[in-house]
VOLO-312171 format. One line per 2 residues: number of its first residue (from 1); their letters; for each residue y, x, z of N, C-alpha, C. Coordinates in steps of 0.1 Angstrom, whole numbers, m for minus. Example, Ala and Ser with C-alpha at 12.3 -4.5 7.8 and 13.67 -1.06 7.14 Angstrom:
% VOLO-312171
1) as) m57,132,78,m45,123,78,m33,132,78 ~ m22,128,71,m11,137,71,0,129,79;
//
This chain:
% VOLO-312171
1) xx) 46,20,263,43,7,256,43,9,241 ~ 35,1,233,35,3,226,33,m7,216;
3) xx) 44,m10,205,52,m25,202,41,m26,189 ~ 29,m35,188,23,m37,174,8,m37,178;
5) xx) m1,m45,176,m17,m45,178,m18,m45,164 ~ m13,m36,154,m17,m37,142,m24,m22,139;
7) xx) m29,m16,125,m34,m6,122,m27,4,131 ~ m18,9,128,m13,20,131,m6,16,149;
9) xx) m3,8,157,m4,3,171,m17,7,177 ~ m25,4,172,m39,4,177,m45,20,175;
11) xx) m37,30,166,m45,44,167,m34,50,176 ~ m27,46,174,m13,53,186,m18,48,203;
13) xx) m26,39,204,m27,33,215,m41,41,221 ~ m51,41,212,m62,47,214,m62,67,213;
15) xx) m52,71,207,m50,85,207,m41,89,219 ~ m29,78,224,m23,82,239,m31,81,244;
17) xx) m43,70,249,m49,68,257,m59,77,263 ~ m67,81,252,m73,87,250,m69,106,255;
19) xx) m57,108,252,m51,121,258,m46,120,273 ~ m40,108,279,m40,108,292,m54,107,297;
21) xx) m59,102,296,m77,99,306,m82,116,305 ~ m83,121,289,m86,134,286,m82,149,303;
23) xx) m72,142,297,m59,150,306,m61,146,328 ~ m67,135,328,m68,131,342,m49,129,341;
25) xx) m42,119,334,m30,116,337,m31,104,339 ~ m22,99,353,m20,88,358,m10,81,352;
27) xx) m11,77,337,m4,71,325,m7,57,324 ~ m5,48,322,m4,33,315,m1,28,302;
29) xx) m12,29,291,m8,29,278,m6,15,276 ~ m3,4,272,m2,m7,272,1,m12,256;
31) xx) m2,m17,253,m2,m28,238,6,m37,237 ~ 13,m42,233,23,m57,231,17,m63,224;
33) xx) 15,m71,217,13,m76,203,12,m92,206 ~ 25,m99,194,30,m113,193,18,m121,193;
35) xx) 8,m119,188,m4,m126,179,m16,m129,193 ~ m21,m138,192,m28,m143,202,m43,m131,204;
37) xx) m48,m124,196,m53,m109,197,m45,m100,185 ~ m55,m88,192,m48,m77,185,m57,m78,171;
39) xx) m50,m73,160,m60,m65,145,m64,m75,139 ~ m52,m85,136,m56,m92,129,m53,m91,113;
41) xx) m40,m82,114,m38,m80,100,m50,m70,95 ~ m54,m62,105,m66,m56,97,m79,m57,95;
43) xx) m81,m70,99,m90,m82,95,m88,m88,81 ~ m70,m89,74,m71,m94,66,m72,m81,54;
45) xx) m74,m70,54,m72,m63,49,m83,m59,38 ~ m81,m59,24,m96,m53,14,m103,m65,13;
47) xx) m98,m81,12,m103,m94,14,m111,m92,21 ~ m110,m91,35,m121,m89,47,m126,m77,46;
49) xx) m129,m70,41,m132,m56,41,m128,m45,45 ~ m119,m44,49,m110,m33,50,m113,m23,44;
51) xx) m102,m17,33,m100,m5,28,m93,2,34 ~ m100,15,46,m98,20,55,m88,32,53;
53) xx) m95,38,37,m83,51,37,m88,52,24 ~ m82,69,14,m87,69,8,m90,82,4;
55) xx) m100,93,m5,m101,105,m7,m92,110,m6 ~ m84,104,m14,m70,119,m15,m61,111,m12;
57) xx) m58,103,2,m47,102,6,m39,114,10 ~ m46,120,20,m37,132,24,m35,142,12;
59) xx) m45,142,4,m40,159,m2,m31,154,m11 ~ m28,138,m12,m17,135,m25,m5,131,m17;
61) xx) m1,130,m2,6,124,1,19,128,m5 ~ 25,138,m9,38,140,m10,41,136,m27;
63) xx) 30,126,m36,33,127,m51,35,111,m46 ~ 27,108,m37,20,92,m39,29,84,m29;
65) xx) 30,89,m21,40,78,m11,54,81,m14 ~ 61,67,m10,78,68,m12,77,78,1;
67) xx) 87,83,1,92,98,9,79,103,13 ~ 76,109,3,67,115,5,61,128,14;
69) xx) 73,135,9,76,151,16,78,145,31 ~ 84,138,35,79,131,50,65,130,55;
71) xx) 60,122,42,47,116,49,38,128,52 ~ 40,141,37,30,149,42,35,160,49;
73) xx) 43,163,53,47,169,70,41,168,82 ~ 44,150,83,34,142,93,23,140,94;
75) xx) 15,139,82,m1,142,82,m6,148,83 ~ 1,163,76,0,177,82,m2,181,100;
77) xx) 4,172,105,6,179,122,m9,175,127 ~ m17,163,119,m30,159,125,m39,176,124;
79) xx) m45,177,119,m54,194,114,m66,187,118 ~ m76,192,123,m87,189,125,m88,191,143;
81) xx) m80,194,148,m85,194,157,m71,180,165 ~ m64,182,160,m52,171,163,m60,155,166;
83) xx) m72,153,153,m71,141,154,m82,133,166 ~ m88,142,168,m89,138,186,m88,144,196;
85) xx) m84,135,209,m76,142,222,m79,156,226 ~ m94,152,221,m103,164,234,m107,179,221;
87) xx) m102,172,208,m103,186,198,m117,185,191 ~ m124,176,193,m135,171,188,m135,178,176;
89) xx) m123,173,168,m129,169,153,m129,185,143 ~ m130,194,150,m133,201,144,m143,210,136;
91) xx) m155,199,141,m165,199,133,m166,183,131 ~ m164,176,119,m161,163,120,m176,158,114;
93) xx) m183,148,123,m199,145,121,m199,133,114 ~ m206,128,103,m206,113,103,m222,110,100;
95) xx) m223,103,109,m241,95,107,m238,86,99 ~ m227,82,89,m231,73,79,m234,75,62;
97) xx) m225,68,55,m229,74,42,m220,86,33 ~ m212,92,48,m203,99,36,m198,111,47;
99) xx) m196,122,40,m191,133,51,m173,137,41 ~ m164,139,52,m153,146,53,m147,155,64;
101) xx) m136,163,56,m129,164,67,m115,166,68 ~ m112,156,62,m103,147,65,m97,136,84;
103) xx) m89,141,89,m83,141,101,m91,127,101 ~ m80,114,94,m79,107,99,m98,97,94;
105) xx) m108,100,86,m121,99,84,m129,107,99 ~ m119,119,104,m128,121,115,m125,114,127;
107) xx) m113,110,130,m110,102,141,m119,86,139 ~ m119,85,133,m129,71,129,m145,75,132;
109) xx) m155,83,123,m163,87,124,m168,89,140 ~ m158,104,144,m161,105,159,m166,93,170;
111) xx) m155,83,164,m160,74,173,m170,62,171 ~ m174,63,157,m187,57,153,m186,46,140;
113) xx) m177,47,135,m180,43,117,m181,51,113 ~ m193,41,103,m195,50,90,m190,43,84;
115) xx) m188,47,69,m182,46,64,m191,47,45 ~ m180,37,36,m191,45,21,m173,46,8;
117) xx) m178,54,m1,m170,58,m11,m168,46,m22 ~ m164,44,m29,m161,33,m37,m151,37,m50;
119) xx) m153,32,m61,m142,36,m71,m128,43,m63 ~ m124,52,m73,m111,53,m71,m106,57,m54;
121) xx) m119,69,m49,m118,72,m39,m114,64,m25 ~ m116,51,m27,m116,41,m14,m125,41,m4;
123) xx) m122,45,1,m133,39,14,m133,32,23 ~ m143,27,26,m146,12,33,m161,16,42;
125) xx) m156,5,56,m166,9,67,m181,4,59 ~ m191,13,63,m202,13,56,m212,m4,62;
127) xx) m208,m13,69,m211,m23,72,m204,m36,60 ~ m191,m26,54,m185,m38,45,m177,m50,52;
129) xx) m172,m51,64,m165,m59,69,m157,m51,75 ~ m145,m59,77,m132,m55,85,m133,m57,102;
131) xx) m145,m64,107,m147,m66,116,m152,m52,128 ~ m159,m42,118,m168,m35,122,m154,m20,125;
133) xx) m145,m23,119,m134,m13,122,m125,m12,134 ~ m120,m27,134,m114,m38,146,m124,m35,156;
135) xx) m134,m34,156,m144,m32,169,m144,m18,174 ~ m144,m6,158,m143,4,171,m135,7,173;
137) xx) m126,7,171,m110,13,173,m111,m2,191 ~ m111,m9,192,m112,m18,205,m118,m13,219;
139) xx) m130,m8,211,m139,m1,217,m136,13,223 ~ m124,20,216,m121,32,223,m114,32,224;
141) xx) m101,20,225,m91,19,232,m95,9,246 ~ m105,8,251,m109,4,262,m114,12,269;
143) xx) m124,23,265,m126,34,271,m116,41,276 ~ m105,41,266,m93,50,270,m81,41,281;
145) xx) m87,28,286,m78,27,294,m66,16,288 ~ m66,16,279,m56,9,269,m56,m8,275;
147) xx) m43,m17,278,m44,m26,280,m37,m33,270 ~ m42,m46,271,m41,m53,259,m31,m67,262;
149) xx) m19,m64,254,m12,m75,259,m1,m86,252 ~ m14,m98,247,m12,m103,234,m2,m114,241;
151) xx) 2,m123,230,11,m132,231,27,m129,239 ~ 25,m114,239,41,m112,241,55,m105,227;
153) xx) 58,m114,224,68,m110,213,81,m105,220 ~ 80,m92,216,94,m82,217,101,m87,208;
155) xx) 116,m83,214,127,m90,202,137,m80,204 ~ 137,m70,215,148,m58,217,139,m48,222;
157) xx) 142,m37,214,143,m23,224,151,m17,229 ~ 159,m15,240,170,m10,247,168,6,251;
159) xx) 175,17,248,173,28,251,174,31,268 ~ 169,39,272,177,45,290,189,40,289;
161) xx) 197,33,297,213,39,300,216,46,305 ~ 207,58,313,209,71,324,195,80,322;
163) xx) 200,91,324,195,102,322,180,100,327 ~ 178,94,338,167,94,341,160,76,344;
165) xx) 163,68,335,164,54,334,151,51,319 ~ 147,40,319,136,34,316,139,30,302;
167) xx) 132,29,293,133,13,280,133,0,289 ~ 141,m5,280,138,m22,283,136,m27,271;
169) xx) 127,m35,273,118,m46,261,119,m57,265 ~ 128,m63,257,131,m80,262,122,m89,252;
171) xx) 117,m96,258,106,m106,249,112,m119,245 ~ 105,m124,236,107,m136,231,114,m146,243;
173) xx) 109,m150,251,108,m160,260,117,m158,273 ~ 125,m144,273,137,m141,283,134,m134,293;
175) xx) 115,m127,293,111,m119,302,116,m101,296 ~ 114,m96,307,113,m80,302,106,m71,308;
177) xx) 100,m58,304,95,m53,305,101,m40,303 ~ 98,m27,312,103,m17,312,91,m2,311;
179) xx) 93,3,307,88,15,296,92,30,301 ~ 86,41,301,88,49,302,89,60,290;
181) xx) 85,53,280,83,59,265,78,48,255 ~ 83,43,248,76,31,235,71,41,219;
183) xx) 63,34,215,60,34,203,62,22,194 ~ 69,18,183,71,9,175,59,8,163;
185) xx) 54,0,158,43,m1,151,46,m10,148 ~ 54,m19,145,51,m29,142,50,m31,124;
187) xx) 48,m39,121,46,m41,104,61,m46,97 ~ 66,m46,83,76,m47,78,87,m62,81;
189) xx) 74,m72,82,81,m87,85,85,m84,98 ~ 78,m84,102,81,m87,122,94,m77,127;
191) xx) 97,m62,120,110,m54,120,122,m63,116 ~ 119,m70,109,131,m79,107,138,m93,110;
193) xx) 131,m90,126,137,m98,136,134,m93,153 ~ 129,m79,146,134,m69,163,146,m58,161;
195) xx) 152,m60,175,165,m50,173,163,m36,177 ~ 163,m28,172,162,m10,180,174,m7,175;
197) xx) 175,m2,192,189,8,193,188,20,189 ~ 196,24,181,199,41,182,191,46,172;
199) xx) 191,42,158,184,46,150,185,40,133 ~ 188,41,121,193,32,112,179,24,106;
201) xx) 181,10,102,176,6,95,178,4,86 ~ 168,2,74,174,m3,61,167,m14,57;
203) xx) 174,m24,52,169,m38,50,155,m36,43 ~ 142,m44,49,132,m43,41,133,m53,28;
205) xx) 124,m52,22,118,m60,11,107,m59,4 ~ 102,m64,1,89,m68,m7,84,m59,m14;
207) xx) 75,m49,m13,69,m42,m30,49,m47,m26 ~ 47,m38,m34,33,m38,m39,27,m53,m40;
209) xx) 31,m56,m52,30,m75,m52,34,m77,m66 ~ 31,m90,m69,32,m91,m90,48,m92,m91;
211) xx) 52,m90,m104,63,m92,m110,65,m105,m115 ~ 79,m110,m114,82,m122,m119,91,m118,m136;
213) xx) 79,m123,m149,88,m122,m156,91,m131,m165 ~ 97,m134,m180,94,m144,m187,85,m154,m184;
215) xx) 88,m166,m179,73,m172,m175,67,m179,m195 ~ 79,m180,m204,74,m182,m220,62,m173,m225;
217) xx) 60,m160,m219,50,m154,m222,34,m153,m217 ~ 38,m160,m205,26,m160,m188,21,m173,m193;
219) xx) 28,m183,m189,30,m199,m189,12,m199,m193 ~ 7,m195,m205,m1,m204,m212,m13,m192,m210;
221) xx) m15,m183,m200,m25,m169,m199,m24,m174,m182 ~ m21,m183,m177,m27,m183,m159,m39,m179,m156;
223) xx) m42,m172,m147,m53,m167,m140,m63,m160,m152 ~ m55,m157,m163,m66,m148,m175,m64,m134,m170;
225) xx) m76,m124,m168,m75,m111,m167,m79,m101,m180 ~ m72,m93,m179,m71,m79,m192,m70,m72,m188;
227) xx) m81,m60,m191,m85,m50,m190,m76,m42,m200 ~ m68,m34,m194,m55,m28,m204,m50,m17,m198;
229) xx) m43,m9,m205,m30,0,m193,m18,m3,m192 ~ m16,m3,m183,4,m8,m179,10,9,m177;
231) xx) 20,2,m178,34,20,m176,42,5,m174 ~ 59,14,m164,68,11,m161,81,16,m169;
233) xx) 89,10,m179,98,16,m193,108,7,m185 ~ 121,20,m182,136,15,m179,140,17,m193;
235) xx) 154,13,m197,162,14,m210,179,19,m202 ~ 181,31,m203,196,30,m198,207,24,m204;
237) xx) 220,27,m202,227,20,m209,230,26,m224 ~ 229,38,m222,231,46,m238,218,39,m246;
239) xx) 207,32,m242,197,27,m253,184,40,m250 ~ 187,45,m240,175,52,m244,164,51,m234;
241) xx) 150,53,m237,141,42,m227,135,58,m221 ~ 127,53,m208,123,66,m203,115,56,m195;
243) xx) 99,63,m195,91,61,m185,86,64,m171 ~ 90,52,m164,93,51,m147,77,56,m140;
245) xx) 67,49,m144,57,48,m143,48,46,m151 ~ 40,58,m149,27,65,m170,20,51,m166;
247) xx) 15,59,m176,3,43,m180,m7,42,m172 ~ m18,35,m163,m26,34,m160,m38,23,m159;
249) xx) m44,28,m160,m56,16,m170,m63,9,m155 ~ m65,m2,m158,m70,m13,m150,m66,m25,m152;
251) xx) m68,m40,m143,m68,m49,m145,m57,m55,m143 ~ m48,m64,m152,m41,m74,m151,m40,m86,m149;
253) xx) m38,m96,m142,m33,m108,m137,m25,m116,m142 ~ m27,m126,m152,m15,m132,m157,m14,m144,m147;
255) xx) m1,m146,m143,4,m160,m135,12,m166,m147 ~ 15,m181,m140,27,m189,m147,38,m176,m147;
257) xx) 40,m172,m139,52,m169,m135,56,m153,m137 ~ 46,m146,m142,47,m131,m142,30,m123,m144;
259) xx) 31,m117,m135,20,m103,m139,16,m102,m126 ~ 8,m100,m119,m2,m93,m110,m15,m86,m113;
261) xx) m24,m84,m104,m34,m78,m105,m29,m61,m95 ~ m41,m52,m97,m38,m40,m87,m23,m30,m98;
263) xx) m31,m28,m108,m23,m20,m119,m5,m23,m117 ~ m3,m40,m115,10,m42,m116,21,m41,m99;
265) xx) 8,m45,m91,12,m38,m76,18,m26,m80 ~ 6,m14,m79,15,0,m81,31,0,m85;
267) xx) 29,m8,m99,37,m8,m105,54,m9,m99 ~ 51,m23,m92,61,m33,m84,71,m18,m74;
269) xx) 63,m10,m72,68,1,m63,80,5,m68 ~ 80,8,m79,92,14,m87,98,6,m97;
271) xx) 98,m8,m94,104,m16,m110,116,m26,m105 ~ 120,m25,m116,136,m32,m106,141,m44,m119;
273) xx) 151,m49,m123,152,m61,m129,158,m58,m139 ~ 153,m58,m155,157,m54,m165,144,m41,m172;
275) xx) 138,m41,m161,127,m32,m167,118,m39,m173 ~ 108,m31,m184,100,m38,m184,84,m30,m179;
277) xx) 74,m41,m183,61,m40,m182,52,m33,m197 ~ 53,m28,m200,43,m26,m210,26,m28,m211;
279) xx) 20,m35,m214,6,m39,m216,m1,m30,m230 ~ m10,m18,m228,m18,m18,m241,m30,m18,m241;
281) xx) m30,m29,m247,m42,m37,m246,m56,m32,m257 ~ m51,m17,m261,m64,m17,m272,m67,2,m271;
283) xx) m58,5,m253,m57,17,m247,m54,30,m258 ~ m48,27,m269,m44,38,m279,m28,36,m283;
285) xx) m21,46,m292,m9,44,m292,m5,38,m303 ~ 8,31,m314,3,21,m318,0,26,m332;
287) xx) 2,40,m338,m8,50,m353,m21,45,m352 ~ m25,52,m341,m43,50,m342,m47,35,m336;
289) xx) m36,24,m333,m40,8,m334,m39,8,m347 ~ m26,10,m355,m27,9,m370,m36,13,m382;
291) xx) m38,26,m376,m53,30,m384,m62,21,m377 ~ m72,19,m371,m82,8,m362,m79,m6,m367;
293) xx) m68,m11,m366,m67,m25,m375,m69,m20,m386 ~ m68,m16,m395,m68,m14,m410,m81,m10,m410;
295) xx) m89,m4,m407,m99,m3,m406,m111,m15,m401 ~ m104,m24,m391,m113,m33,m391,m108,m42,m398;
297) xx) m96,m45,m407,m96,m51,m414,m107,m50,m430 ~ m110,m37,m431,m118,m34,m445,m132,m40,m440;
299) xx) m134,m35,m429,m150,m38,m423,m153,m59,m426 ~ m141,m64,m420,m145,m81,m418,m142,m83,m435;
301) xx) m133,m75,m445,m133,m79,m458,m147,m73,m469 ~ m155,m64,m466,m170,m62,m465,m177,m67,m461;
303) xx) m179,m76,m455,m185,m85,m446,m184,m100,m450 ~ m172,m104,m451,m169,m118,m460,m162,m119,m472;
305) xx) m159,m109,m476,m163,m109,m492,m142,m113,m494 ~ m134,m107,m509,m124,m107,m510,m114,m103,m499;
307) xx) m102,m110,m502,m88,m102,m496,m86,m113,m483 ~ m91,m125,m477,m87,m134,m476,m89,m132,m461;
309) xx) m88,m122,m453,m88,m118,m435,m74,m122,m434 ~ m75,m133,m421,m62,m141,m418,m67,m132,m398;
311) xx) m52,m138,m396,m44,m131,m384,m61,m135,m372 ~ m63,m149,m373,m74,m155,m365,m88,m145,m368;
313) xx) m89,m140,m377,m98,m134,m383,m99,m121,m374 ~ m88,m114,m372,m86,m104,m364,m82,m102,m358;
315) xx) m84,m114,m351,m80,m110,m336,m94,m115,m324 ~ m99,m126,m331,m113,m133,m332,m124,m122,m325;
317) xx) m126,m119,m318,m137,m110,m309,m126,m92,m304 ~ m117,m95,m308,m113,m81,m298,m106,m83,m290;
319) xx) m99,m95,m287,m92,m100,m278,m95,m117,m272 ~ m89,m123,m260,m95,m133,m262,m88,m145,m263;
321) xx) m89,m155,m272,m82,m166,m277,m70,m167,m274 ~ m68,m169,m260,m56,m171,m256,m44,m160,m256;
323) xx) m51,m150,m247,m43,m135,m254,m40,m135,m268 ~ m49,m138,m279,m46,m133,m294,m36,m146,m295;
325) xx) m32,m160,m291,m22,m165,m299,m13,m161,m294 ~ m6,m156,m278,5,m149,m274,6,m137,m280;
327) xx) m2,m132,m288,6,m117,m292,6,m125,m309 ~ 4,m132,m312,6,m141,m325,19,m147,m328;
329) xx) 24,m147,m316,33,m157,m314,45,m150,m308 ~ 42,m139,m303,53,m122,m298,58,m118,m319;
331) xx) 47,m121,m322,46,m114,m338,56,m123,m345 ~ 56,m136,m343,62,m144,m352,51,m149,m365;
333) xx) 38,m150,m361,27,m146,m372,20,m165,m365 ~ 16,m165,m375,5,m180,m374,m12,m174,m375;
335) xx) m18,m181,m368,m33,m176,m370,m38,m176,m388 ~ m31,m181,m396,m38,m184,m407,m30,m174,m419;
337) xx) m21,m166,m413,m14,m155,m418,m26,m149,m425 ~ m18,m144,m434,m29,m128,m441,m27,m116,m434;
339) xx) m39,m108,m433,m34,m96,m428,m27,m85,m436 ~ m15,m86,m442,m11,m79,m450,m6,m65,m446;
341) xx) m5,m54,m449,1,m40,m437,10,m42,m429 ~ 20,m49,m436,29,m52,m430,28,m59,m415;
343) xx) 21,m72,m415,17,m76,m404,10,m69,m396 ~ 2,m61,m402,m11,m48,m391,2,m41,m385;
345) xx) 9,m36,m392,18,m30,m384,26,m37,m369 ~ 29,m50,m375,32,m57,m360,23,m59,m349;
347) xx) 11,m60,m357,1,m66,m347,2,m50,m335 ~ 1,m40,m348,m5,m28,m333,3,m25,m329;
349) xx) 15,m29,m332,26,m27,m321,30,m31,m305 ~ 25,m42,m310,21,m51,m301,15,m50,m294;
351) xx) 3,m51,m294,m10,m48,m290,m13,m35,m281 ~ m2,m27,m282,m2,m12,m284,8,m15,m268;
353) xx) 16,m19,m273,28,m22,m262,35,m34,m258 ~ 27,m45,m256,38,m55,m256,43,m55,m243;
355) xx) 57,m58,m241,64,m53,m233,70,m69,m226 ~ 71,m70,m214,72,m85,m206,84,m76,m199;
357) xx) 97,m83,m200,109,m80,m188,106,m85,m176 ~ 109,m72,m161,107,m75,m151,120,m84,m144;
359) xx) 118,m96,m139,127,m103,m135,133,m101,m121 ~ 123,m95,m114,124,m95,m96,106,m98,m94;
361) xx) 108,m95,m80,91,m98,m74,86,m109,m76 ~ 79,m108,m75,71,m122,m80,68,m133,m61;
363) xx) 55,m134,m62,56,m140,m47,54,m135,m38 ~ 66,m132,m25,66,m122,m18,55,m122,m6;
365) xx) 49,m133,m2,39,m141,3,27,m124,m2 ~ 25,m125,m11,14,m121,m17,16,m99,m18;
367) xx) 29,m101,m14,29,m80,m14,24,m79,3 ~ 17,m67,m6,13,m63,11,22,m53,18;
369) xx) 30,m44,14,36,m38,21,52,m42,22 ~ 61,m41,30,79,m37,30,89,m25,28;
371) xx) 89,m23,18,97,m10,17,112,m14,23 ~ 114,m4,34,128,m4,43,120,m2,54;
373) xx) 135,m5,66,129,m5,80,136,8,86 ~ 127,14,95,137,30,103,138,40,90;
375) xx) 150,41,91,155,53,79,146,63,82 ~ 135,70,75,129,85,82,140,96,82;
377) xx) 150,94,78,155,108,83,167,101,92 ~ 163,92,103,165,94,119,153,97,126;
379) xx) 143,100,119,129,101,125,123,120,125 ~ 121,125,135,118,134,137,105,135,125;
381) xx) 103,147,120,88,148,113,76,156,122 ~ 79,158,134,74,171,140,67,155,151;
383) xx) 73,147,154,64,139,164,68,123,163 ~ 77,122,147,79,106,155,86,101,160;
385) xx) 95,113,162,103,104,178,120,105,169 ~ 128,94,175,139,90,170,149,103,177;
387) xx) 153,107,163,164,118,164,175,109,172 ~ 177,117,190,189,113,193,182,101,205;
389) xx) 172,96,204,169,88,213,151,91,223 ~ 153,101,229,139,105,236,136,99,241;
391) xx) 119,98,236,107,87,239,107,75,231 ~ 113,73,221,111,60,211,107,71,198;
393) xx) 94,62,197,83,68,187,82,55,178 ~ 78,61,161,78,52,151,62,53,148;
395) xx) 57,45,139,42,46,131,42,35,125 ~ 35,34,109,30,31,101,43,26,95;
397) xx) 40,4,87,51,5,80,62,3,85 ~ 69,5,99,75,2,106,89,13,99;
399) xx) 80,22,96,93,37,90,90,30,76 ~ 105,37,67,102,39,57,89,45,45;
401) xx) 84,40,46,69,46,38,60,34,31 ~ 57,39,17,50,28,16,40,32,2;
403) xx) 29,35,1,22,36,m8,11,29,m19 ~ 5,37,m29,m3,27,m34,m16,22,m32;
405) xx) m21,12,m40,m28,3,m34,m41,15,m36 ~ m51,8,m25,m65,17,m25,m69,25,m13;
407) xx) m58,22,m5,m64,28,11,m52,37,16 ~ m42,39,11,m32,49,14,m25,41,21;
409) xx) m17,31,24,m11,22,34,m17,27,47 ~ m35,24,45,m36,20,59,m40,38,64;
411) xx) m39,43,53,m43,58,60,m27,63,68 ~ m16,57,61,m7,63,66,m3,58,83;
413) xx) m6,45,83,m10,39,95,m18,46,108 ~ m33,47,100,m38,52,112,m31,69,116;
415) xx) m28,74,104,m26,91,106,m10,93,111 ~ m1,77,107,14,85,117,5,79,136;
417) xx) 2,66,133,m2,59,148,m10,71,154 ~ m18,79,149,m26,93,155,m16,103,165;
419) xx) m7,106,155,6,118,156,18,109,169 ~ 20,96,167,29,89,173,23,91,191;
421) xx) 10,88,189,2,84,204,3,96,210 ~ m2,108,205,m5,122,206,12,123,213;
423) xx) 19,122,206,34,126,210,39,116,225 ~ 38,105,222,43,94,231,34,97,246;
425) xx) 25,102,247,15,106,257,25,120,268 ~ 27,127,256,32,143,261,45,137,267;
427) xx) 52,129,261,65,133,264,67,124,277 ~ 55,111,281,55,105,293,58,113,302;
429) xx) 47,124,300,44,132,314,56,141,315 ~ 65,141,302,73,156,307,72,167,297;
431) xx) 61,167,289,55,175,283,62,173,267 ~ 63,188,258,67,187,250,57,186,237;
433) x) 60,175,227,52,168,218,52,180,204;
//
């Protein structure tokens, strides 16, 4: 059985399945899933789109995901031929717009998305809907036998009580169901109102989602975007600052309430309360902002004639209105200020780095992933399976894991749910995973 009709439920379901039928084994892969169908979160995924995976998820997994050195262990065990039953993918084909060979791009492909490349190594099914993903993966978990069995909410996993004794899976509603081997899939919320035995959890919470900070700075920039680089600056207690997370350039999100956008997701991964955000908004450090203002300060005093360039003056086309009175107003400066050095110096300081304190997450509604859940080191890395409890198998965010935005979530999904099914299959029969 297998607890989750989500990304990573659904490749674990169609990879067991798939290896028993392969196999001519007389197996029963079955699906749970609370939700009246399966894949619906990955319907909502890439605003309808699904961002399926991404170039270098796997070759970065051990820089890019929390516990990394986990994740890429576990990715590792897919290879090329791992990622389908029958060994297919070892020459991995794709009739659409893009060739890899990449496990979890061939386990997809094999079975008939295409797929296209996109900024920043993303990839997305070459139809552009999330629908067309949800279909094949349905599609070969039906061939493979896979039953589908919505509207039942697990709320316990019970280990054997005897050597040669079953799971029990108590549902919502007081029924139960008994198991020969489970896979847990389920996603970060829904972990946090099922019980499993025999294995630690750690409270989840919220990441990849905006920051809540100063709302005096946000308040009057709602829904304005800037094109800037963010970094993540802790300050210890000795005063000395050290950067959490480098800079990286992309778009920001101002709310009432804080920062969003992709840039400050990442961010959210590693930022905790008393840090800050840094914004440089003119992507240079703040010498060569100070040379650059001073220099466009000569150019607009060439241009309109005398000493008389005021703050409004210069800020008037490089930034936009509303941004230039918040960093006017960070300055302590009025728009009708002179630009005297002095002030150039605040401005590119500013400008260079203005820095918003991280208060806590912002709205948790809005992160897509849960950092917490099964501690991975009660989790085997070789199959999945809970050190100490044979036949209970983990996948996706159900374990500790959680990465950045652009397709690595759901690659880790499909590539533990691959490894999980492949294992949960073997060990039904007896066989070692």
């Amino acid at each position: 059985m297998i607890i989750g009709g989500g990304a990573a439920g659904l490749a674990a379901a169609v990879s067991a399945g798939e290896f028993c039928k392969n196999s001519a084994l007389d197996v029963e892969v079955a699906v749970f899933e609370r939700d009246d169908r399966v894949g619906r979160s990955i319907l909502a995924t890439g605003n309808g789109r699904c961002n399926v995976s991404n170039v270098r998820a796997g070759a970065d997994a051990a820089s890019s995901f929390h516990n990394g050195e986990f994740v890429a262990r576990v990715l590792g065990l897919l290879g090329a031929r791992a990622a389908t039953a029958d060994g297919a993918g070892d020459q991995c084909r794709s009739d659409g717009l893009l060739r890899s060979a990449d496990p979890v791009f061939c386990f997809f492909s094999d079975r008939g998305l295409a797929f296209r490349e996109e900024s920043g190594g993303r990839l997305y099914p070459a139809a552009n809907k999330a629908t067309s993903v949800l279909d094949v993966l349905r599609a070969a978990a039906r061939r493979a036998g896979v039953v589908e069995c919505c509207g039942r909410c697990v709320k316990a996993v019970e280990p054997p009580r005897t050597p040669s004794g079953r799971f029990t899976l108590r549902m919502a509603d007081g029924a139960f169901e008994r198991a020969d081997a489970v896979v847990v899939a389920v996603g970060g919320r829904a972990l946090e109102s099922l019980s499993v035995e025999g294995v630690r959890v750690l409270s989840p919470r919220p990441v990849l989602g905006p920051l809540r900070t100063d709302p005096a700075w946000t308040r009057e920039l709602d829904n304005i975007r800037l094109r800037c680089k963010a970094s993540l600056v802790r300050t210890d207690r000795s005063g000395k600052r050290r950067v959490i997370a480098p800079s990286v350039a992309g778009e920001v999100l101002f709310r009432k309430y804080g920062l969003s956008g992709i840039v400050v997701y990442d961010l959210s991964r590693f930022a905790r309360a008393g840090d800050a955000v840094e914004l440089n908004m003119l992507g240079c450090d703040a010498s060569e902002a100070r040379f650059e203002l001073r220099r466009r300060r000569e150019r607009l005093s060439h241009v309109f004639g005398g000493d008389g360039i005021t703050c409004d003056d210069m800020m008037r086309g490089l930034v936009l209105p509303q941004i230039g009175r918040v960093v006017l107003k960070r300055c302590g400066l009025s728009g009708k200020s002179a630009c005297s050095d002095a002030v150039l110096d605040a401005l590119s300081a500013t400008l260079s780095a203005f820095s918003f304190e991280v208060q806590g997450m912002g709205d948790a509604d809005l992160c897509q992933v849960r950092r917490g859940g099964i501690d991975v080191a009660s989790v085997s890395d070789r199959d999945l399976q809970a050190l100490g409890v044979p036949g209970m198998f983990f996948a996706g965010e159900a374990l500790d894991v959680d990465g950045p935005c652009g397709g690595y979530n759901l690659h880790w999904a499909w590539g533990s749910g691959l490894v999980a099914g492949r294992a949960v299959a073997r060990f039904s029969i007896g066989g070692r995973s």
